[in-house]
N, C-alpha and C positions, 0 to 999 in steps of 0.2 A: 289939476291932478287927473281929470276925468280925460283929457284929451291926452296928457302923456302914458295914462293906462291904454287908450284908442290906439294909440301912435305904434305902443309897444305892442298889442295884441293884433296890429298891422302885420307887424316886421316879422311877427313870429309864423304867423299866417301861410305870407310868401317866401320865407325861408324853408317853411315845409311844405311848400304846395311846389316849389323850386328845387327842392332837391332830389338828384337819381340815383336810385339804386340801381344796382349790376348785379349779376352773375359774379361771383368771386370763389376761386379757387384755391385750395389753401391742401397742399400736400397732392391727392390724387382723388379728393370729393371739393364738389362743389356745394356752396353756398349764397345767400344774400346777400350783401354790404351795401353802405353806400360810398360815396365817392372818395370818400378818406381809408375806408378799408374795414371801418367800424363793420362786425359781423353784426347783421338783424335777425338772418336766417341760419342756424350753424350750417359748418362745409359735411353733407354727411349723406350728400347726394353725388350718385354716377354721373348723371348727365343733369343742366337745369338750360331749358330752351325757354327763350323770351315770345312771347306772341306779338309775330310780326304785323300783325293786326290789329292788334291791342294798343293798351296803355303802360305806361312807365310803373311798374311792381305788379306784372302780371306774368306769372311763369309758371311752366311744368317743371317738375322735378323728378327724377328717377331713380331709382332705387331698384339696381340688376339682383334677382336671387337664383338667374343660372342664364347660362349663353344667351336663352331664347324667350325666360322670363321677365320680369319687373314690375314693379310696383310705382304708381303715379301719384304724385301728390297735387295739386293744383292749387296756386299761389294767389291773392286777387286781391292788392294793394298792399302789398308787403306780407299780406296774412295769407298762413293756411287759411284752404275752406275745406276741402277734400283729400285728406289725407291716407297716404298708401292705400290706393284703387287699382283695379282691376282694366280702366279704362285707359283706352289709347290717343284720344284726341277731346280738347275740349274747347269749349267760346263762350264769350257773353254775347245774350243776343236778346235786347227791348229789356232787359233787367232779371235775365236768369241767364241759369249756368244749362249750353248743353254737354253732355258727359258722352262720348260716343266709343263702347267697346267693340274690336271686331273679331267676330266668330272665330274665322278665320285667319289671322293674319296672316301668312304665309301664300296663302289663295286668289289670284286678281280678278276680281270680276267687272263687266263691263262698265264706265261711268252711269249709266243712267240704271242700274242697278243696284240695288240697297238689301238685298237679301243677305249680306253677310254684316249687316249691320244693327249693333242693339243700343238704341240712345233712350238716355235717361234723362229726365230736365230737375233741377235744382233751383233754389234761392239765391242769394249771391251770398248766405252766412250759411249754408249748407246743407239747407232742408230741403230733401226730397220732396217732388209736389208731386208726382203720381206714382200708386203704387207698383203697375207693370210698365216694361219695356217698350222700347218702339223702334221702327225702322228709323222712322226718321219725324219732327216735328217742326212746323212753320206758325210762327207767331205774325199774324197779321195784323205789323201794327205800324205808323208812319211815327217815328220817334220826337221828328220834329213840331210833328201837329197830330198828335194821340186822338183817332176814333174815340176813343172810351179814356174815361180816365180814370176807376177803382178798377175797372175791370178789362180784360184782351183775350181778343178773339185767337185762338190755334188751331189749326189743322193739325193734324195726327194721323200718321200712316202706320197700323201696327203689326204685327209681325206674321199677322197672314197677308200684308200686305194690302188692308182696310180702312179708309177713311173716316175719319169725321169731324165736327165741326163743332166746337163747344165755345162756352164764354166761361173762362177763368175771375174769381174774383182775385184779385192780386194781394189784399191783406189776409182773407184767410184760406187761401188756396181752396177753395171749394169750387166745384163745376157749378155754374149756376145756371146755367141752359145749354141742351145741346139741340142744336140744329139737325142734322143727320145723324147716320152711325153705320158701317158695315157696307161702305161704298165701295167700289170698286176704282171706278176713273172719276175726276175731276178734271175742273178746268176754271179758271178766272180770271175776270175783268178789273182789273185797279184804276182804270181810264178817270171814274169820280173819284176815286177815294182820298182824303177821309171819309168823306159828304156820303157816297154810299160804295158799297162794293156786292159787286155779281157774283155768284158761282154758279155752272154750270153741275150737275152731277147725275149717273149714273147709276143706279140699283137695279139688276133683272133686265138690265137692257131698256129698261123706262128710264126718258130724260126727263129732270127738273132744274128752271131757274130758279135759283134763290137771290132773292131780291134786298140787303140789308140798308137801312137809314137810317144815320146817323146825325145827332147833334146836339151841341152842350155835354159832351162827353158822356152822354147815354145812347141807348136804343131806342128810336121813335117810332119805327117799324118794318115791317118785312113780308115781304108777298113772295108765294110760290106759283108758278107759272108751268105748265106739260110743256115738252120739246121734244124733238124728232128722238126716234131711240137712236143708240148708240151703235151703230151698226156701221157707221163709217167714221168712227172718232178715232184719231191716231193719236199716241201718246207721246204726244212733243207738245205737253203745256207743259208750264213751268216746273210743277212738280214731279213731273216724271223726269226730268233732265236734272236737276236740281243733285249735288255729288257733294261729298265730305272726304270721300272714299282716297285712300294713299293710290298714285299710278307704281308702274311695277319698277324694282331696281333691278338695276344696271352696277357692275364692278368699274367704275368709269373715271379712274384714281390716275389712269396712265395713256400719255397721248402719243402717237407717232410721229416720228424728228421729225423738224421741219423744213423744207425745203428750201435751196439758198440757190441761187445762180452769181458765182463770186460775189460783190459785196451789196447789191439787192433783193432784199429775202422779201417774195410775193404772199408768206401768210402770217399770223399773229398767234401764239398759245390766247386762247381765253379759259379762264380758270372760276367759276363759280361755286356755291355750297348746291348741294345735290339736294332736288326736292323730291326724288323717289328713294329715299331707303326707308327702309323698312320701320315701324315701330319699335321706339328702343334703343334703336342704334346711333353709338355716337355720330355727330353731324361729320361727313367728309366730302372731299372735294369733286366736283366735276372738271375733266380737262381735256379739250378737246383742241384741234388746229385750225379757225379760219383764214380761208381764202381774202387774201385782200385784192383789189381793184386795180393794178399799176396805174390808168391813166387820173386816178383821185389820190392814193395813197401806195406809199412801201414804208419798212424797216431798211433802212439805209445802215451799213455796218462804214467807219470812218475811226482811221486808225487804232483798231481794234476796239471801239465802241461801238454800240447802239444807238439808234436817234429814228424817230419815225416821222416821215416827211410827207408833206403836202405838197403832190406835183401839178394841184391849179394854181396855188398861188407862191410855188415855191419857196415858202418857208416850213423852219421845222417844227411839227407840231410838238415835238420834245428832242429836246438837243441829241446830240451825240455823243453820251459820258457815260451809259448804261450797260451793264455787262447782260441784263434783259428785260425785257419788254412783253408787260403782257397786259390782254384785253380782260375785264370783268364787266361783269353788271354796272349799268348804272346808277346812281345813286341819290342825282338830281334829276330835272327836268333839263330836256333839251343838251346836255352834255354829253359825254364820255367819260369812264372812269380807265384811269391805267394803274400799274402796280409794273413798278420798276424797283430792279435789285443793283445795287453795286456795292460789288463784294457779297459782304455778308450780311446787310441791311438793306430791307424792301420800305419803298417809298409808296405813297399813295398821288395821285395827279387827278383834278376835275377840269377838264376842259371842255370849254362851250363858244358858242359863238362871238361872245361877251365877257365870256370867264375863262379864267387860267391858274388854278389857284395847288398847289403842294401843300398837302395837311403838313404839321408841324411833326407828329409822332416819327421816330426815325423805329423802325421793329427789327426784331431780329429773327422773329417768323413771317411768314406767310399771311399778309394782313388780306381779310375780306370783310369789307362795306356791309355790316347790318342792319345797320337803318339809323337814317337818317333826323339830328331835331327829338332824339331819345329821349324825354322828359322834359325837355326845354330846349329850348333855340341854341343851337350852336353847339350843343353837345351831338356826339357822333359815338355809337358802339361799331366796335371792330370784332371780329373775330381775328383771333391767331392760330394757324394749324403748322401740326408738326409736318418732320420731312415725310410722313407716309401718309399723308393728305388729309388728318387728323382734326376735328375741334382741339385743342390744348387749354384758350384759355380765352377772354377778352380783355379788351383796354379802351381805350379813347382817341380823341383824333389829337390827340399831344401825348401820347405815345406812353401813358401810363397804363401798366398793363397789371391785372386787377386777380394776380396770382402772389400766394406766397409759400417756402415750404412747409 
């Protein structure tokens, strides 16, 4: 009995450790589902983006209440944690939430600049851990082999643009030592870390190292040491470089024709999802014209088809039955991804040195590759964009697409 109770509370286990949720769209909001369509999360969001970075039931939601406003909710395994905020970007990073509002949105300032930035750090069930703002915060911690382990070290840069150095207890969020405070420049060495870690830092133009050692996931000790002043420090350590910041948009929906000399056409449309718009705005398209190479590659047009050929080895890397041809992101290693249309159905293609492989999904939009291995092996999310270069809706790489009216 005891082992077919084992066996069942196995099966149950990895059926839900195995199974993905999607983005699902149902009328003109989006919501949760998982792969049958069952809603978890209701459809009653404008936009819901997966973090590309992330894990499987990890998403922003959006919520417009005018052209240039919204409201964010942040998703973190199927569950709300932070619901209708004010904030425009968020991550999990060493077992908190960063939350990063921008002053400015509309405003670009330079990547190694953080003045228009106010990040807030969180729990992962959604308790605020500090009660003011910050430009920006780094938790220095190696995930895989934890300096400390009730407690982690963060740096903190805050909104005069001031450092400091504390030690977090992790279960009752209390600062329980700070190193420094009210620094200007910093600088550090990870070269030992876990074992120890250096920082250099700056107050009054007086240099100090700070020396930490670590072991058995405590503090064993720490020495300060004088160093030259600051007087020739450039600010290209890490932190000062260190950006979350969106780069600027571009209107970049529309590409110019392409060049043909009779039936060998020398460039390729490539079409990807645009990673500078703005906060807020639905996801749309990048599209642009690459140059291809005639003595390695052309677009071969053959009786009124497409086929893109390989002029070293004289085969074709995709036949000639396509009314077009175009170049995207990659989506594996070491491949190529294509997105071929005939007719009125776009195909996806991965071709590699080794690989040749046509996803199964036949679309009737404009499918683009969003990552790869989504929750489990061999699942694949798509986006589908309308004819104005639009998010619409996602699917899979079998061609189920995770919309209904």
């Amino acid at each position: 009995m005891k082992k077919v109770l084992a066996a069942t509370f196995l099966f149950t286990y990895i059926l839900s450790y195995c199974q993905v949720t999607v983005p699902f769209r149902v009328g003109n909001k989006f919501g949760i589902s998982d792969e049958s369509g069952k809603m978890i999360i209701p459809a009653e969001y404008d936009i819901i983006d997966i973090m590309i970075y992330g894990s499987n039931g990890e998403y922003v939601a959006v919520r417009k209440t005018s052209e240039n406003e919204a409201k964010t909710t942040y998703i973190v395994n199927n569950k709300i944690v932070l619901k209708d905020t004010d904030y425009h970007y968020f991550s999990k990073d060493k077992g908190f939430i960063t939350a990063l509002k921008l002053k400015n949105p509309d405003k670009i300032y330079p990547r190694d600049s953080y003045v228009n930035n106010l990040t807030d750090i969180y729990t992962l069930d959604g308790k605020k851990v500090f009660p003011s703002s910050f430009r920006f915060v780094n938790f220095l911690e190696n995930e895989k082999k934890p300096a400390l382990k009730d407690e982690i070290l963060i740096l903190t840069n805050d909104l005069n643009g001031l450092y400091s150095l504390i030690v977090l207890n992790k279960k009752t969020l209390k600062i329980s030592k700070t190193f420094f405070e009210g620094v200007r420049k910093v600088d550090s060495d990870y070269k030992n870390f876990p074992n120890a870690l250096s920082l250099k830092y700056y107050k009054d133009s007086v240099g100090k190292m700070l020396t930490i050692n670590f072991s058995d996931g405590k503090i064993t000790s720490e020495t300060v040491a004088d160093i030259p002043s600051s007087s020739n420090y450039t600010s290209n350590s890490y932190y000062s470089t260190y950006s979350e910041a969106a780069g600027d948009y571009h209107d970049e929906t529309k590409a110019p024709p392409i060049n043909s000399s009779e039936n060998i056409i020398t460039e390729i449309k490539e079409i990807t999802e645009s990673r500078s718009r703005k906060p807020f705005e639905i996801p749309h398209l990048k599209i642009r014209n690459l140059e291809l190479s005639p003595e390695y590659s052309t677009i071969v047009k053959e009786k009124g088809k497409l086929g893109y050929f390989n002029n070293n080895t004289k085969e074709w890397i995709l036949p000639p039955k396509y009314d077009e041809i175009i170049s995207t992101e990659s989506s594996c290693a070491m491949c190529g991804t294509y997105i071929v249309r005939t007719g009125n159905i776009y195909n996806i293609w991965e071709i590699g040195n080794n690989k040749k492989e046509i996803l199964k999904g036949n679309f009737e939009m404009l499918p683009i590759f969003k990552k790869r291995n989504y929750g489990r092996e061999g699942f694949h999310l798509i986006q589908l964009f309308d004819k104005d270069g639009k998010l619409f809706s996602y699917a899979n790489q079998d061609g189920s697409v995770y919309y209904k009216q």
